[in-house]
C-alpha positions as CSV (number, residue, x, y, z in Angstrom):
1,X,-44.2,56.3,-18.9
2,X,-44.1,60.2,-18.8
3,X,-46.8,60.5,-16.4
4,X,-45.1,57.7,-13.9
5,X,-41.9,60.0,-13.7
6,X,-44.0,63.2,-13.5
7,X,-45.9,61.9,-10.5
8,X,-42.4,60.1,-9.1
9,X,-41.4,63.9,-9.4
10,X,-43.5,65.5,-7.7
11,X,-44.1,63.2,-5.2
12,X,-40.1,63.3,-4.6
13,X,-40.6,67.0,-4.2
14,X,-43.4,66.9,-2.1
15,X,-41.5,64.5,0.3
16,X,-38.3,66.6,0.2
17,X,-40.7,69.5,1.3
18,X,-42.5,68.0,4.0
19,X,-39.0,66.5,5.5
20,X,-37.7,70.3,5.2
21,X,-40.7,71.4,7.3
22,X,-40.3,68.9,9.7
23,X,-36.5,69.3,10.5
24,X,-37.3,72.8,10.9
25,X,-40.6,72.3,13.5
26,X,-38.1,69.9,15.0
27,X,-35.4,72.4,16.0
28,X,-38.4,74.7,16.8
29,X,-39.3,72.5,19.3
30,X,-36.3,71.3,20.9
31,X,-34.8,75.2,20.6
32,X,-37.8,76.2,23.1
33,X,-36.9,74.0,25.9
34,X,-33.7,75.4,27.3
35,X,-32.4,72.0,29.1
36,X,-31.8,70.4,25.7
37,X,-28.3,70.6,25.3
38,X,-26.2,68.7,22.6
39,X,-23.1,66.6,23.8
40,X,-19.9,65.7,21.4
41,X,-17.6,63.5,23.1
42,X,-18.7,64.3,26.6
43,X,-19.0,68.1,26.1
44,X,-22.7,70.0,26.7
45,X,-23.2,72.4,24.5
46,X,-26.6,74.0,25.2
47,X,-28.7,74.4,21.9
48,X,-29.6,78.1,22.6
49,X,-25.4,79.1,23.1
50,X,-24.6,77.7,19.4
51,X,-22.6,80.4,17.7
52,X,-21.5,80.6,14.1
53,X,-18.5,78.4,14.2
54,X,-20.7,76.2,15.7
55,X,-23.1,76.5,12.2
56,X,-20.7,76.6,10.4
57,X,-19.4,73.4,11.2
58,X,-22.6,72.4,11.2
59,X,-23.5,73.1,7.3
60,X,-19.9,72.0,6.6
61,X,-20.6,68.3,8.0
62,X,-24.1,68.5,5.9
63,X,-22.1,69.6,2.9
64,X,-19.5,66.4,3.1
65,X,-22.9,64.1,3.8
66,X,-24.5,65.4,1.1
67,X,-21.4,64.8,-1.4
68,X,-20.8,61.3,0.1
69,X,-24.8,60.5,-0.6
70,X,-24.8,62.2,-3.6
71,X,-21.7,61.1,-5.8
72,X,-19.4,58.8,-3.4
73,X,-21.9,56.0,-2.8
74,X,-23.3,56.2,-6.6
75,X,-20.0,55.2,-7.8
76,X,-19.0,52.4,-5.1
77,X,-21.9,50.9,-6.1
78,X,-21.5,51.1,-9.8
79,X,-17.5,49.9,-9.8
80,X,-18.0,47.6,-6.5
81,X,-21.1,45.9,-7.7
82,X,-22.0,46.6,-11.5
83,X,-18.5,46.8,-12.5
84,X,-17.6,43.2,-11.4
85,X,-21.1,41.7,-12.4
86,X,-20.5,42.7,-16.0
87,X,-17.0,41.1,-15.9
88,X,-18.5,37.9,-14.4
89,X,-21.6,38.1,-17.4
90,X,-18.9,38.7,-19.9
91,X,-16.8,35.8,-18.7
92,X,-19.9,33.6,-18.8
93,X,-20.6,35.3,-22.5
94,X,-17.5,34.1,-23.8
95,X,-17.9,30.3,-22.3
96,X,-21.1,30.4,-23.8
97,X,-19.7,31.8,-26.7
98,X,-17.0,29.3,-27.0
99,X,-18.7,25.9,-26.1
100,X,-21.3,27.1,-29.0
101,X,-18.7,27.3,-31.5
102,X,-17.0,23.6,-30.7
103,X,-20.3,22.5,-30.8
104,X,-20.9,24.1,-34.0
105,X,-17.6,22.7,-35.5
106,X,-17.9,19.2,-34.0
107,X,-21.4,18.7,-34.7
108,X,-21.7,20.2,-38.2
109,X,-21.8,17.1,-40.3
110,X,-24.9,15.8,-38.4
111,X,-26.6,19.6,-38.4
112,X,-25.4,19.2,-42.6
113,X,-27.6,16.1,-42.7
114,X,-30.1,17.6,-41.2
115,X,-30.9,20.0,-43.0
116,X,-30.3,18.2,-46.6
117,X,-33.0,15.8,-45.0
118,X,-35.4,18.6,-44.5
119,X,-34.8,20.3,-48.1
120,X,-35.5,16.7,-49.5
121,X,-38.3,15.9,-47.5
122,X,-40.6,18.9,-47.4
123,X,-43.5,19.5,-48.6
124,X,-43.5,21.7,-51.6
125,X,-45.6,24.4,-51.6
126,X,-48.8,24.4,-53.8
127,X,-49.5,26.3,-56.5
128,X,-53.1,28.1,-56.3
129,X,-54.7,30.0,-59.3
130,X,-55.5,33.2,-59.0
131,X,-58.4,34.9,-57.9
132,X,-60.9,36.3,-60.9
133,X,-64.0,38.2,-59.6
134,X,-66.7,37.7,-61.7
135,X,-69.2,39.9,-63.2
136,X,-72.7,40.3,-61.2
137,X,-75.2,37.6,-62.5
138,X,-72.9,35.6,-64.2
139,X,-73.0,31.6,-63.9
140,X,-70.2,29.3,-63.9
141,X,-69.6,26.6,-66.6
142,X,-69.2,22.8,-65.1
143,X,-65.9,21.6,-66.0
């Protein structure tokens, strides 16, 4: 198991570093053609007239997607999906739970038979003798 998480590890890395490299060969290559141009609601922005409000905004919006990846979804997973499955497999515990008692109390005289049936009727266990090693050479008697 420890070398399944090591290698999930640094394959994770390894993945995290090549999609680094490529977002940053991507801007590379869009930031060398001077018609690319970005457009928010109907508004050109070229890519190469991007100024520090402009990145700033930019790593702010990554920041909030980051959060909402990173800790938001997690837990409207867990209390929207886990959180009402375990109610449902604890409701279904206690129905269990419940129909196993009644059937407990209604059929206990039969399960009392039962087992008084089996404690009469088994076999009882046989008695063996011990084992005695015998000395090298030595004969048996016939009985």
């Amino acid at each position: 198991m420890k070398s399944f998480l090591k290698w999930s590890l640094a394959l994770s890395l390894i993945l995290a570093l090549a999609a680094a490299v490529g977002g940053v060969l991507l801007w590379q290559e869009i930031s060398s053609h001077p018609e690319v141009s970005i457009s928010i609601n109907g508004e050109d922005i070229p890519v190469h007239a991007l100024s520090a409000a402009h990145w700033g905004s930019l790593l702010f919006a990554a920041g909030i997607t980051l959060f909402v990846l990173a800790v938001v979804l997690p837990l409207t997973l867990l209390l929207g999906v886990a959180l009402p499955l375990m109610f449902v497999a604890g409701v279904v515990a206690l129905v269990l739970a419940v129909v196993a008692g009644v059937g407990a109390l209604v059929g206990s005289p039969l399960i009392l038979l039962v087992l008084l049936l089996w404690w009469l009727l088994r076999r009882k266990p046989v008695a063996v003798a011990p084992y005695k090693p015998q000395a090298p050479g030595a004969t048996t008697a016939p009985q």
